[in-house]
N, C-alpha and C positions, 0 to 999 in steps of 0.2 A: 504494500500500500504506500509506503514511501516515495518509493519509484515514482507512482502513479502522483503523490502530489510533486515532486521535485519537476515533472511534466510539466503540471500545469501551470505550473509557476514560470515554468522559463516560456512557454506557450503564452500566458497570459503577459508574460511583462514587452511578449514581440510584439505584440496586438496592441498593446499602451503606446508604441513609438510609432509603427506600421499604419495601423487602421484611421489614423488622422492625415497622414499626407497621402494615403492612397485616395480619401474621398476628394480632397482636395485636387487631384488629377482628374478626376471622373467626368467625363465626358456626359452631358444628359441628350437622352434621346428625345427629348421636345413632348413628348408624352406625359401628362400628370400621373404620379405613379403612390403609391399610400408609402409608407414609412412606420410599418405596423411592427414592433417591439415582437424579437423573437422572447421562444418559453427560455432558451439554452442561448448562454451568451457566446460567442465565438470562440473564446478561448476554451470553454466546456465542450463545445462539438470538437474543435481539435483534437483536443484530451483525447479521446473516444475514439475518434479516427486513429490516431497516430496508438496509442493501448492495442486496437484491432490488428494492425498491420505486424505490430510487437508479437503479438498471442500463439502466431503460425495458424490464427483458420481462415479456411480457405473462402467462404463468404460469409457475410456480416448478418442473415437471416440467424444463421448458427451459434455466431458471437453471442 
């Protein structure tokens, strides 16, 4: 479980520097678009992804 926080920690502090000058590049598509609050914050879905690929199975239904 260690592991798994020392993850999220170093996942979340990339997402603290990263996810401000990425939106800041973003192109909009001229389209009004909502901005609706996910349930799992970015850094929590990484976590999960990046634990999954760690685990050795082979797809994420199984996970």
């Amino acid at each position: 479980m260690n592991n798994l926080n020392s993850i999220f920690v170093d996942v979340d502090d990339c997402c603290q520097t990263f996810l401000p000058s990425w939106e800041t590049h973003l192109i909009s598509s001229g389209f009004k678009q909502r901005n609706k609050p996910f349930c799992l914050s970015i850094s929590e879905g990484m976590t999960i992804v990046i634990a999954f690929h760690q685990s050795g199975y082979r797809d994420f239904k199984t996970y």
